[in-house]
ZADO-1210 file (C-alpha; in nm, 4 decimals, padded with zeros to 6 digits):
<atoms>
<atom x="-02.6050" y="-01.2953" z="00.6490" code="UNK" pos="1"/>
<atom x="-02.5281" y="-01.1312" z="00.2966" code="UNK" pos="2"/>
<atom x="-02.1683" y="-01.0425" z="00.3956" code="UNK" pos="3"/>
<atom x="-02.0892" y="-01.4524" z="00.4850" code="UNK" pos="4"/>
<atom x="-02.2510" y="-01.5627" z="00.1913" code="UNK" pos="5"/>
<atom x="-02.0569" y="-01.3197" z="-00.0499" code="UNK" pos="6"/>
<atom x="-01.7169" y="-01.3994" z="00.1957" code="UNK" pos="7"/>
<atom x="-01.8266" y="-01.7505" z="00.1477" code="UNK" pos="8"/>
<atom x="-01.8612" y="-01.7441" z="-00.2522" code="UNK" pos="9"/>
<atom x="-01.5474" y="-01.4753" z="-00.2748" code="UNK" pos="10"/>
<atom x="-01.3299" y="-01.7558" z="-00.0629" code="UNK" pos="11"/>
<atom x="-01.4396" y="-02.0586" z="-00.3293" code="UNK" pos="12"/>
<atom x="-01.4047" y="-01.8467" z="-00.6076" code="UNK" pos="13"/>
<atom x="-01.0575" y="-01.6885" z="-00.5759" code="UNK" pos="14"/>
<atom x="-00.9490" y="-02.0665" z="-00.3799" code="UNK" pos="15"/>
<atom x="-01.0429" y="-02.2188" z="-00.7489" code="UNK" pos="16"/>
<atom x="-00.8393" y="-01.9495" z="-00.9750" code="UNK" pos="17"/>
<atom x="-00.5173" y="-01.9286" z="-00.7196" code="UNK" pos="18"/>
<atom x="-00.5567" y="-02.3666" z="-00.7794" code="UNK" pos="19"/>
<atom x="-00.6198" y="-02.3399" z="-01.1116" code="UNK" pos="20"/>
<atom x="-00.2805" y="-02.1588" z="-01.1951" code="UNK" pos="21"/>
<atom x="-00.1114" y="-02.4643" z="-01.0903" code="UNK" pos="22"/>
<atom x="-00.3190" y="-02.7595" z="-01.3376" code="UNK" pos="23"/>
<atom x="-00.3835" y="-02.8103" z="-01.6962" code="UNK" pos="24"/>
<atom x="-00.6478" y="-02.6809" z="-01.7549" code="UNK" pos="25"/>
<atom x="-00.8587" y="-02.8389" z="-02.0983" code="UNK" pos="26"/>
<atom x="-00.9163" y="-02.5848" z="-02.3782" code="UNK" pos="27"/>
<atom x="-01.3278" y="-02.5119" z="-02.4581" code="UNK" pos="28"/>
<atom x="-01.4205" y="-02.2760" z="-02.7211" code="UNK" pos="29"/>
<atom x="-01.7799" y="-02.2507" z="-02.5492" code="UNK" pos="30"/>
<atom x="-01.8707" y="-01.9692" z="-02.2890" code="UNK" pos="31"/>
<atom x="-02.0157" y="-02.1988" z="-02.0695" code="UNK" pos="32"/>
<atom x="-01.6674" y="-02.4552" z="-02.0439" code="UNK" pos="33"/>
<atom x="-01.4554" y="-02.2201" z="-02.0406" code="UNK" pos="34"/>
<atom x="-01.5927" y="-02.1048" z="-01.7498" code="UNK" pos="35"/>
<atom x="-01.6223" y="-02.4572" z="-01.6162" code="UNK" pos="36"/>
<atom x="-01.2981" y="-02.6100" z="-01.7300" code="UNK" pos="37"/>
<atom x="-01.0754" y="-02.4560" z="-01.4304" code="UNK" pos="38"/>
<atom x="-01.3236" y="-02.5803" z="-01.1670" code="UNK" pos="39"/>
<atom x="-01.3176" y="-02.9156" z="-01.3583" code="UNK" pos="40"/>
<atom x="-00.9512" y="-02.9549" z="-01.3387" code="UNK" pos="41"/>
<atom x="-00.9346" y="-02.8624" z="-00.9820" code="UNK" pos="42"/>
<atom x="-01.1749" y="-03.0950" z="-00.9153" code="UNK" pos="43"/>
<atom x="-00.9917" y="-03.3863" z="-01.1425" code="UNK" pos="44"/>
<atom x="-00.6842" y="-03.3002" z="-00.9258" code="UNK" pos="45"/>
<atom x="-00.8066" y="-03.3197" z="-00.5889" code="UNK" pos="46"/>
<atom x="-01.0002" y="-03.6385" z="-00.6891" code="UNK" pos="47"/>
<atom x="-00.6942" y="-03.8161" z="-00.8026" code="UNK" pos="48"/>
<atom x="-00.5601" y="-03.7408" z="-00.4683" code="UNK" pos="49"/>
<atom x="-00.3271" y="-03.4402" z="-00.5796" code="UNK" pos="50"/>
<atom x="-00.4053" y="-03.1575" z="-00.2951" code="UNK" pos="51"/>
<atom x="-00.1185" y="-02.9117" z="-00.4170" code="UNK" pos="52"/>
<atom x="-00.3262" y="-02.7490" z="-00.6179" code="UNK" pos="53"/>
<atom x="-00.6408" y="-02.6749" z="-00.3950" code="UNK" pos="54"/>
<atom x="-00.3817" y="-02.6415" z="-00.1151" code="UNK" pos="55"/>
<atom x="-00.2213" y="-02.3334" z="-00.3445" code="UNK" pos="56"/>
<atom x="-00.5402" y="-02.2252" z="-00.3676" code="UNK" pos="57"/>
<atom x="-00.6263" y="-02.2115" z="-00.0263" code="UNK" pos="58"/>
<atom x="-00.3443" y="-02.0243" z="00.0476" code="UNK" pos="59"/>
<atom x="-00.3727" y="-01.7518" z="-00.2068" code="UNK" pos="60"/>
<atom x="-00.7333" y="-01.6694" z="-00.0970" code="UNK" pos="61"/>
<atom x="-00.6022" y="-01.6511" z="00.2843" code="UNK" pos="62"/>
<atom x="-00.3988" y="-01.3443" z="00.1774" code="UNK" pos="63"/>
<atom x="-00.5696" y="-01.2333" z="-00.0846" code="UNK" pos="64"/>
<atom x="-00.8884" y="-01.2036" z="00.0869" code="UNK" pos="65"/>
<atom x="-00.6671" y="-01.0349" z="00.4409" code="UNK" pos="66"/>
<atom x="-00.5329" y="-00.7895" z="00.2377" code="UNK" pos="67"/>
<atom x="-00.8765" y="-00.6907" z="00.0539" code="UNK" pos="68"/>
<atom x="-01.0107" y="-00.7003" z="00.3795" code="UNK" pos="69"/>
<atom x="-00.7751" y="-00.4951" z="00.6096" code="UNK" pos="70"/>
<atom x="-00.8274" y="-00.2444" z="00.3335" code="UNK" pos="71"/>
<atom x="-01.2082" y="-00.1880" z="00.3819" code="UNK" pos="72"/>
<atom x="-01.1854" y="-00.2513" z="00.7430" code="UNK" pos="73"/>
<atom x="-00.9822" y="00.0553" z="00.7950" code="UNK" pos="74"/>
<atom x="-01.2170" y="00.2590" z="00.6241" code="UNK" pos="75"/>
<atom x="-01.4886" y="00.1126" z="00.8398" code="UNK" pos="76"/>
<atom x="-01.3550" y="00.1700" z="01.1683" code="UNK" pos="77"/>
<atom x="-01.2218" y="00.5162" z="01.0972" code="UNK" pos="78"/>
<atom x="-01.6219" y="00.5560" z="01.0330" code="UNK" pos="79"/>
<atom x="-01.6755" y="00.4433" z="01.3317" code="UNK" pos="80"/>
<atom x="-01.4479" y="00.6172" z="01.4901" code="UNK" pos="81"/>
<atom x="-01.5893" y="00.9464" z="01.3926" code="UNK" pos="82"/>
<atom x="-01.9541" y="00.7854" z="01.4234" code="UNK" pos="83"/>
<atom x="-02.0639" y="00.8142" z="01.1031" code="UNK" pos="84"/>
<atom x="-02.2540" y="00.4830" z="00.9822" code="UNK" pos="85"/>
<atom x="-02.0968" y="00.2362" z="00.7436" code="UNK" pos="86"/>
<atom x="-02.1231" y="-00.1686" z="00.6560" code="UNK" pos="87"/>
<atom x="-01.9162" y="-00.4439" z="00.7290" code="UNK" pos="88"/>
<atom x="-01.7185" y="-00.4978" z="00.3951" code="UNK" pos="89"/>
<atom x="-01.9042" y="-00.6548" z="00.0574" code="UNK" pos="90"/>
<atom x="-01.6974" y="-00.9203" z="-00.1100" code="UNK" pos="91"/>
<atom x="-01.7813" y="-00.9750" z="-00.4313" code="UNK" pos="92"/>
<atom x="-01.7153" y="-01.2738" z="-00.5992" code="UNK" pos="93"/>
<atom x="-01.5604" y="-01.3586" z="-01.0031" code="UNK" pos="94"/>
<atom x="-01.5966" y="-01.6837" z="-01.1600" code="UNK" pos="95"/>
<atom x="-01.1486" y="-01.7694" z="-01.3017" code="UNK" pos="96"/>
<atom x="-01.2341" y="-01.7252" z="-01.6085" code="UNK" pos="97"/>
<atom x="-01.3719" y="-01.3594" z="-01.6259" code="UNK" pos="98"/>
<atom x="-01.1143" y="-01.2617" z="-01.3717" code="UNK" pos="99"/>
<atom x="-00.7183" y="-01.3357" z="-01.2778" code="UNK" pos="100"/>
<atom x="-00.8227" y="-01.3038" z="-00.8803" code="UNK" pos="101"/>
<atom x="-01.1259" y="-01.4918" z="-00.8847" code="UNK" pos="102"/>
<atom x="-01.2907" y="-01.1753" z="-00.7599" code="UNK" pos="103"/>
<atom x="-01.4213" y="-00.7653" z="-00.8193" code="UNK" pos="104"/>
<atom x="-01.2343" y="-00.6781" z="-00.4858" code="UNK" pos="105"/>
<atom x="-01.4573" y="-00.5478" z="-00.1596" code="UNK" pos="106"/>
<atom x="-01.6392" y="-00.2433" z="-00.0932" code="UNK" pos="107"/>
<atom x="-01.8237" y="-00.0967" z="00.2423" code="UNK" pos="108"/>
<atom x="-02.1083" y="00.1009" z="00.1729" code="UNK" pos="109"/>
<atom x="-02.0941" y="00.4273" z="00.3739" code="UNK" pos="110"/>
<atom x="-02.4573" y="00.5627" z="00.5337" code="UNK" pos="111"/>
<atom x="-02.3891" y="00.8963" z="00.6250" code="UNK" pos="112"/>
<atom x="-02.2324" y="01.2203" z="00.4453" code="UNK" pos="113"/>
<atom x="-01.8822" y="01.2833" z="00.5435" code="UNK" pos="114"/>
<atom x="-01.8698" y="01.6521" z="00.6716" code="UNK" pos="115"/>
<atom x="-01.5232" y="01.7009" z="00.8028" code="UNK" pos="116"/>
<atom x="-01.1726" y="01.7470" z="00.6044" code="UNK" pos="117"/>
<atom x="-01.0375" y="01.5453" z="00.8812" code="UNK" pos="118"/>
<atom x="-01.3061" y="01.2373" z="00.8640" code="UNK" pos="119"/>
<atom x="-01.2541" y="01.2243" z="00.4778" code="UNK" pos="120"/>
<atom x="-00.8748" y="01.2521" z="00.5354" code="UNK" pos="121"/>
<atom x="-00.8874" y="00.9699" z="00.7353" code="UNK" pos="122"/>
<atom x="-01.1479" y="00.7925" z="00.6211" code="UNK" pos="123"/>
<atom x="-01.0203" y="00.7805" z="00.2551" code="UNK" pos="124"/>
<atom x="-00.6177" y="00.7085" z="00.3640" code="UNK" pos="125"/>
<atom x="-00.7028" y="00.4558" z="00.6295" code="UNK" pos="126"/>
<atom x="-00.7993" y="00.1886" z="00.3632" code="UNK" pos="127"/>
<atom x="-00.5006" y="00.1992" z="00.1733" code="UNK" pos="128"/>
<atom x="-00.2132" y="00.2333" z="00.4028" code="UNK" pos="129"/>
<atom x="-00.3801" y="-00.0866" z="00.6327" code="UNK" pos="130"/>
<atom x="-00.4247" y="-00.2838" z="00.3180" code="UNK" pos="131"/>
<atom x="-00.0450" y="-00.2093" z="00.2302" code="UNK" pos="132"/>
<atom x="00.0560" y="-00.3171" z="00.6035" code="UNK" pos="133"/>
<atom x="-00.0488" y="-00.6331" z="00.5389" code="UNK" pos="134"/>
<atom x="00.0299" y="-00.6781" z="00.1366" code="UNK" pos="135"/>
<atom x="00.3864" y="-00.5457" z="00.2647" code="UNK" pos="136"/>
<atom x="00.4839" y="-00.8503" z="00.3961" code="UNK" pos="137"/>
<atom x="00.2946" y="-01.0717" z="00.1907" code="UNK" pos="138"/>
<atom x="00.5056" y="-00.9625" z="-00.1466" code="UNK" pos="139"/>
<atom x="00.8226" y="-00.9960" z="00.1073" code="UNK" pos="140"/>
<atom x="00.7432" y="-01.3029" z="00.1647" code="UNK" pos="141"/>
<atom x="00.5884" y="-01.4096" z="-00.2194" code="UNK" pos="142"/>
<atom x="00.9107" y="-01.3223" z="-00.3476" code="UNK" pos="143"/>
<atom x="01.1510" y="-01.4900" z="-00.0500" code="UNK" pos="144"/>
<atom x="00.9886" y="-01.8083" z="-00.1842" code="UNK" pos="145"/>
<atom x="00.9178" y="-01.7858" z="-00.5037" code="UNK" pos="146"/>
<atom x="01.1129" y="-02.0496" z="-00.7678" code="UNK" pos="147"/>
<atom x="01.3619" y="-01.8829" z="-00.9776" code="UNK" pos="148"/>
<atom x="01.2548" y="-01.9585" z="-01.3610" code="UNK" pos="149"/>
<atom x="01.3742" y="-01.9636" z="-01.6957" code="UNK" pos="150"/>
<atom x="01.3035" y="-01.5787" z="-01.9081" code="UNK" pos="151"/>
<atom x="01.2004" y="-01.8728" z="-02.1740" code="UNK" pos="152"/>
<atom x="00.9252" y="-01.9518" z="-01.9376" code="UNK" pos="153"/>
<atom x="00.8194" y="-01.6689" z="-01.8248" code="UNK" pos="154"/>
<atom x="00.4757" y="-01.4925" z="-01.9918" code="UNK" pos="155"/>
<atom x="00.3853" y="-01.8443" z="-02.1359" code="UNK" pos="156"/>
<atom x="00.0946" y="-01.7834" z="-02.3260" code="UNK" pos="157"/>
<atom x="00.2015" y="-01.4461" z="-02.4808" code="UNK" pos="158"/>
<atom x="00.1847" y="-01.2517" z="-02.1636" code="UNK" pos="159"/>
<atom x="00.4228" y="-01.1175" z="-01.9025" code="UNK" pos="160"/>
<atom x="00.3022" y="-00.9777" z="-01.5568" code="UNK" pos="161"/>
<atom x="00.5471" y="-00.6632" z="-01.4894" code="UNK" pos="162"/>
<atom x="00.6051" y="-00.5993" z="-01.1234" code="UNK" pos="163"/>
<atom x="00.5502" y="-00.2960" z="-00.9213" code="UNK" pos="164"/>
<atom x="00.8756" y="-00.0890" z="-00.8298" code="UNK" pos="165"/>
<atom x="00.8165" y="-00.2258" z="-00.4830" code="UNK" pos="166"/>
<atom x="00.8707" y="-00.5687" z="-00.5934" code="UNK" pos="167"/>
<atom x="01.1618" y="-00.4544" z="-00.8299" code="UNK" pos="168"/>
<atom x="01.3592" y="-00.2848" z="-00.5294" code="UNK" pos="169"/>
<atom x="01.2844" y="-00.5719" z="-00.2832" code="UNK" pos="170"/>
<atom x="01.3965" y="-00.8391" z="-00.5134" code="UNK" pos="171"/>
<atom x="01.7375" y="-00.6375" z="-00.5640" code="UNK" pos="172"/>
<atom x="01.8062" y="-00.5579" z="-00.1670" code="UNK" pos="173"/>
<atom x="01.7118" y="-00.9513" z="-00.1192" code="UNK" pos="174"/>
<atom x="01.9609" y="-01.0743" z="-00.3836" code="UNK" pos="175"/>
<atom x="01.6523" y="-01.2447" z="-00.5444" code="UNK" pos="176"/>
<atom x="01.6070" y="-01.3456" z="-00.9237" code="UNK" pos="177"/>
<atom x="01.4716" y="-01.1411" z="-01.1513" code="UNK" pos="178"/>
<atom x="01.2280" y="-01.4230" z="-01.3068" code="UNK" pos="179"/>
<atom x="01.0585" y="-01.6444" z="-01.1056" code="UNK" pos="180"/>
<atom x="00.7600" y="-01.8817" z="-01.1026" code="UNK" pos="181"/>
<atom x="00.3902" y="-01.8077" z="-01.0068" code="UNK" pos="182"/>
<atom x="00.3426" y="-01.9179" z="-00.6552" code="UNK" pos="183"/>
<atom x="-00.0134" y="-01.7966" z="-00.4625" code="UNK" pos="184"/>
<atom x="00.1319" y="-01.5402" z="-00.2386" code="UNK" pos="185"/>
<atom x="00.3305" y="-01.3628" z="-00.4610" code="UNK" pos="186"/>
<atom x="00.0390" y="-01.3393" z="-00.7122" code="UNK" pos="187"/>
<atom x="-00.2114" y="-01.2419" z="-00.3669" code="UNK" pos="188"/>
<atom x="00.0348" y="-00.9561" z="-00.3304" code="UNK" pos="189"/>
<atom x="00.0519" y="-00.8632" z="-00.6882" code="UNK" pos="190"/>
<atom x="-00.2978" y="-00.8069" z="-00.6922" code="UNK" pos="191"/>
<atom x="-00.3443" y="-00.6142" z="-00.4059" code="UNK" pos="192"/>
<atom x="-00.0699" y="-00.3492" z="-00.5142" code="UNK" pos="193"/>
<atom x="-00.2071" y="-00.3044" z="-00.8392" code="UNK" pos="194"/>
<atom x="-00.5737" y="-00.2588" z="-00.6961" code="UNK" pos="195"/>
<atom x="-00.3779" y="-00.0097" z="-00.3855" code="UNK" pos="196"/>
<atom x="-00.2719" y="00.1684" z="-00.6796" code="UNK" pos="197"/>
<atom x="-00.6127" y="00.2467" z="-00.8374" code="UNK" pos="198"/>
<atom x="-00.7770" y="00.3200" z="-00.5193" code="UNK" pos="199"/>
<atom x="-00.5175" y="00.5986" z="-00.4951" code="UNK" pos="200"/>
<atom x="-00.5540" y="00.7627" z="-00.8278" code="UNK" pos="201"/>
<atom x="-00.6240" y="01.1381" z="-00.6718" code="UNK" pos="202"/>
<atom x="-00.9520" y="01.1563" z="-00.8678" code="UNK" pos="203"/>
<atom x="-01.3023" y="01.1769" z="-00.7431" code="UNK" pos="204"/>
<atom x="-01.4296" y="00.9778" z="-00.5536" code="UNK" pos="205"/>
<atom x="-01.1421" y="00.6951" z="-00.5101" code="UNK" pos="206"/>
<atom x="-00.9348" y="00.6791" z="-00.1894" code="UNK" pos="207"/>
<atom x="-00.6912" y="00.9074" z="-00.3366" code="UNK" pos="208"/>
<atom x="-00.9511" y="01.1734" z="-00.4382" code="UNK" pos="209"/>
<atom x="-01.0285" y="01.1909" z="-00.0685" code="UNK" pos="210"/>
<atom x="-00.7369" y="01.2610" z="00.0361" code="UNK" pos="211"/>
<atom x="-00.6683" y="01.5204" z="-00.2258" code="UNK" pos="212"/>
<atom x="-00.9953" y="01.7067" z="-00.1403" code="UNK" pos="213"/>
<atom x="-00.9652" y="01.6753" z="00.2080" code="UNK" pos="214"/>
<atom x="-00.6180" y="01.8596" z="00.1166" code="UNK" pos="215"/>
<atom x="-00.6650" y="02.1447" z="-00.1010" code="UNK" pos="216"/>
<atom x="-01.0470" y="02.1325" z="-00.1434" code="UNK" pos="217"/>
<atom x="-01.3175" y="02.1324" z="-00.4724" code="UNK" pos="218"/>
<atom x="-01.1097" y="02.2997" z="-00.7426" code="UNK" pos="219"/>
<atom x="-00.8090" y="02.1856" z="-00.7035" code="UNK" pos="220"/>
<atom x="-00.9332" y="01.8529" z="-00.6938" code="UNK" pos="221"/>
<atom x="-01.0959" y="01.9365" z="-00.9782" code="UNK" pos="222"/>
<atom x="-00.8290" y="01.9948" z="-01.2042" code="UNK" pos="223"/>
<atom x="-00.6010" y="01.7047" z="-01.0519" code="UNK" pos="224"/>
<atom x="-00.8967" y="01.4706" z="-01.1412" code="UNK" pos="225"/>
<atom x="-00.8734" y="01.6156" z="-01.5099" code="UNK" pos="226"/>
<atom x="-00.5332" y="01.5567" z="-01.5503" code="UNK" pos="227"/>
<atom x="-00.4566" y="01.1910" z="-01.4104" code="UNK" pos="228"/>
<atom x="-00.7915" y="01.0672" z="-01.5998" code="UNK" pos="229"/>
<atom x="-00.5984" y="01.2550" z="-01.9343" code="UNK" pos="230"/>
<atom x="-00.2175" y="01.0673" z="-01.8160" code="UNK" pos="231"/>
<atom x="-00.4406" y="00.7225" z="-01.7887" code="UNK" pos="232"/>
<atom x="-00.6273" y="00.7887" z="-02.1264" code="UNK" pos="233"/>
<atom x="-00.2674" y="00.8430" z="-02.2907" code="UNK" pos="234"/>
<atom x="-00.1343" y="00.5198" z="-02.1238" code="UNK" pos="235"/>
<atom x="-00.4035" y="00.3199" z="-02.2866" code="UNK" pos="236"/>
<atom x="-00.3486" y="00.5208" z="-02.6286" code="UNK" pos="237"/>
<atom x="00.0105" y="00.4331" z="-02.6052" code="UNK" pos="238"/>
<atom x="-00.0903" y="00.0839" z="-02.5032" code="UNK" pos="239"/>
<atom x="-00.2505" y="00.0325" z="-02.8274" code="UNK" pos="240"/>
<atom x="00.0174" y="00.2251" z="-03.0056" code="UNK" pos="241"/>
<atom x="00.2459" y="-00.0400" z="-02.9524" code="UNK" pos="242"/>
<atom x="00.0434" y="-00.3509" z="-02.9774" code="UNK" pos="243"/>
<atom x="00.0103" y="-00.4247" z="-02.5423" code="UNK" pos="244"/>
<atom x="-00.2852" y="-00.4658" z="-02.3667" code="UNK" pos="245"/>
<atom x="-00.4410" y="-00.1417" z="-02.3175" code="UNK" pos="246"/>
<atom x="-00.4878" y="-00.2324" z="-01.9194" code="UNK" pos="247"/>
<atom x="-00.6346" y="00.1256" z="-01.8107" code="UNK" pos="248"/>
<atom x="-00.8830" y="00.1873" z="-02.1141" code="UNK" pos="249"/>
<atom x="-01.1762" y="00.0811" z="-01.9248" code="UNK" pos="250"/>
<atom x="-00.9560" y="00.2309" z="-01.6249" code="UNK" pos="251"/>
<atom x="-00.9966" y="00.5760" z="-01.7868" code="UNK" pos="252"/>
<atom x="-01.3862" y="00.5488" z="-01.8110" code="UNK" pos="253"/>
<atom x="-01.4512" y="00.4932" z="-01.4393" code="UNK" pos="254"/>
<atom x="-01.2130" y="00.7612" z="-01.4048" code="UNK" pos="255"/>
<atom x="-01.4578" y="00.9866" z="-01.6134" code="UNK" pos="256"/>
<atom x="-01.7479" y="00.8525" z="-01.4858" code="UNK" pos="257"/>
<atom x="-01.6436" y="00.9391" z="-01.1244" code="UNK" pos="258"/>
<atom x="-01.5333" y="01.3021" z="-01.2671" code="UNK" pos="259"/>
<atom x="-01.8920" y="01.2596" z="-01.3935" code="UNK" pos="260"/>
<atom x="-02.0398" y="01.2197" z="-01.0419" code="UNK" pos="261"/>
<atom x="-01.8449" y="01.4793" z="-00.9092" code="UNK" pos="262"/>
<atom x="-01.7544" y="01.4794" z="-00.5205" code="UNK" pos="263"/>
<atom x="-01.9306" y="01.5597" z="-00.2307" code="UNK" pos="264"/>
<atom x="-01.8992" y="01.9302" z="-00.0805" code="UNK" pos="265"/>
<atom x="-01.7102" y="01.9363" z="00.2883" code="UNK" pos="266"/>
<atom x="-01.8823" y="02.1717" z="00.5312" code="UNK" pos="267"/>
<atom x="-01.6122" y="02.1935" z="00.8415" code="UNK" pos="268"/>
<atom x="-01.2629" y="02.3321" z="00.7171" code="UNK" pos="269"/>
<atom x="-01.0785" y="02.2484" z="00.9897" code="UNK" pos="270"/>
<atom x="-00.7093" y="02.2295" z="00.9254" code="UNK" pos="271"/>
<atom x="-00.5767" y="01.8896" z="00.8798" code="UNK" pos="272"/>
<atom x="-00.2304" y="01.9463" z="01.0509" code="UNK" pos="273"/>
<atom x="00.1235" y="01.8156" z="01.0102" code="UNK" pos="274"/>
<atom x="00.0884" y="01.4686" z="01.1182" code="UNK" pos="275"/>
<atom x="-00.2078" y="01.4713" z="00.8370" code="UNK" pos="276"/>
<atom x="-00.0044" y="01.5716" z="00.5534" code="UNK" pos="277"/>
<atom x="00.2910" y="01.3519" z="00.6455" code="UNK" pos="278"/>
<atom x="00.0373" y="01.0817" z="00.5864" code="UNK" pos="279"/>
<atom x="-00.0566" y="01.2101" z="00.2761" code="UNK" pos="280"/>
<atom x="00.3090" y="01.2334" z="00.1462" code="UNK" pos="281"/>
<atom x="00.3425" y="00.8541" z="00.2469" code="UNK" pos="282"/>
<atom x="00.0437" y="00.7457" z="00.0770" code="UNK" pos="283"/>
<atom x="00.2106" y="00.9393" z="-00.2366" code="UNK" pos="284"/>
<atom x="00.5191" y="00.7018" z="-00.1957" code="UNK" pos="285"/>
<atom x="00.2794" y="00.3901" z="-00.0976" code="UNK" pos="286"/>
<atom x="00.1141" y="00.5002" z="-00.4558" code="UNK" pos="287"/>
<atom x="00.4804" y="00.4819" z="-00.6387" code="UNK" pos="288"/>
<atom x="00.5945" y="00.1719" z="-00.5057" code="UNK" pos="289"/>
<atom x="00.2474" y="00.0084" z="-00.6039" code="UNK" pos="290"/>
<atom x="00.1825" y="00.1358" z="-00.9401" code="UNK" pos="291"/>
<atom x="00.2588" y="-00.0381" z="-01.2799" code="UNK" pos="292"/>
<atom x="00.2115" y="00.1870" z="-01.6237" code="UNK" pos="293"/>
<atom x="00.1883" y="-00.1336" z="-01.7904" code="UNK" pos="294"/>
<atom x="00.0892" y="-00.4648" z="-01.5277" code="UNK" pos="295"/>
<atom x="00.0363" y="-00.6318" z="-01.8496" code="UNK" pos="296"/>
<atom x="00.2515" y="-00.6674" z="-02.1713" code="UNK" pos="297"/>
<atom x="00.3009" y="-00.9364" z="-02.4818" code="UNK" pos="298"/>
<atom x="00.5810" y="-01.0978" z="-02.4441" code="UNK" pos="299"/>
</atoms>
């Protein structure tokens, strides 16, 4: 019952913030209407009889929410494919204003320890690589349709969304503009690339951490983890340096926390094998095609 309500919630909250990207929405200095004034001009539209918006909406949760959710799903069935106990996935909901997606992603809540290299090998890769199946063609298609626009227009409001190199190399082996306009499943895939990204930061407990522990084990992992939380601390530093949102500061304190919490010990060893490790090296590449140093800058 919890997981439809929280789908249910996730679904109107992310339907209102893809539909309020396409109204005017009225300026409120107050907490409480700012966080009211995008489902107020949502509802003004659709009331007048003007469906684009909601219908923009509707179509950004669709594969927003399919992407989110063939992420976790892969991690739950390769629990259940090794037995080991796990929930159907948690969406959690985010009123517009608070967040550009409308939502804090999904999660699955995992039971049981994972004891085997191989279970947390495939376990932790599953996720991403199935949520990039799907957010593959989504951004294919985002950008086949997408509205060329003016470099005038673009970042209105003093802030321009950089793509990930995925985006970058599609757009030139399509012949597609380099600016376009915001349209609900480019912005779905967007998302999902950026958040692909993070899950595969090689440190602690994140997707990526997984993978690197089920790889080379505790100290390694260690040491990696120490190292990509310092490059993320120095992106934010630089951020700031030069006057552009510092997106990974609060980036760089999970990443300590989870360093913090350390990662669970692995009692089988068994080796992992080739097929294994060729999966690892494409989740490296799926990483470098999906990450952004800086996803948001002042234009």
């Amino acid at each position: 019952m919890l997981h439809s309500v929280l789908l249910l919630s996730t679904a109107i909250s992310t339907t209102i913030t893809g539909a309020a990207f396409t109204v005017q929405t009225a300026q409120d200095d107050s907490f409480i209407g700012a966080l009211l004034a995008p489902v107020l001009a949502v509802l003004r539209e659709t009331a007048t009889g003007n469906f684009d918006p909601l219908a923009k909406g509707l179509l950004f949760t669709f594969t927003l929410l399919t992407i989110l959710g063939a992420h976790e799903l892969g991690h739950y069935f390769a629990c259940r494919h090794y037995g080991i106990r796990a929930t159907l996935p948690f969406f959690i909901p985010a009123p517009p204003t608070i967040t550009l997606f409308g939502t804090f992603g999904a999660v699955i809540k995992i039971k049981e320890p994972i004891t085997s290299r191989r279970a947390l090998f495939d376990i932790g890769i599953a996720g991403p690589l199935a949520g990039f199946a799907f957010a593959l063609p989504a951004a294919v298609i985002g950008l086949i349709f997408a509205t060329p626009a003016q470099p005038s227009a673009v970042g209105a409001g003093g802030m321009q969304f950089n793509d990930p190199l995925l985006f970058i190399v599609l757009s030139k082996l399509l012949g597609l503009p380099k600016w376009i306009d915001w349209n609900p499943i480019y912005w779905a895939a967007w998302g999902t690339m950026l958040v692909t990204a993070l899950n595969l930061f090689p440190v602690g407990q994140l997707d990526g951490g997984h993978v690197l522990y089920a790889i080379v084990g505790r100290r390694i992992h260690t040491w990696v983890s120490r190292l990509v939380a310092v490059g993320c601390a120095g992106l934010a530093i630089f951020a700031l340096a030069t006057g552009q949102p510092p997106v990974y500061l609060l980036w760089t304190f999970v990443l300590l926390f989870l360093m913090k919490v350390g990662h669970p010990p692995v009692i089988e060893e068994e080796p992992l094998g080739a097929f294994r490790l060729a999966l690892a090296v494409l989740a490296a590449l799926v990483f470098l095609l999906c990450f952004m140093p800086f996803p948001i800058s002042s234009s």
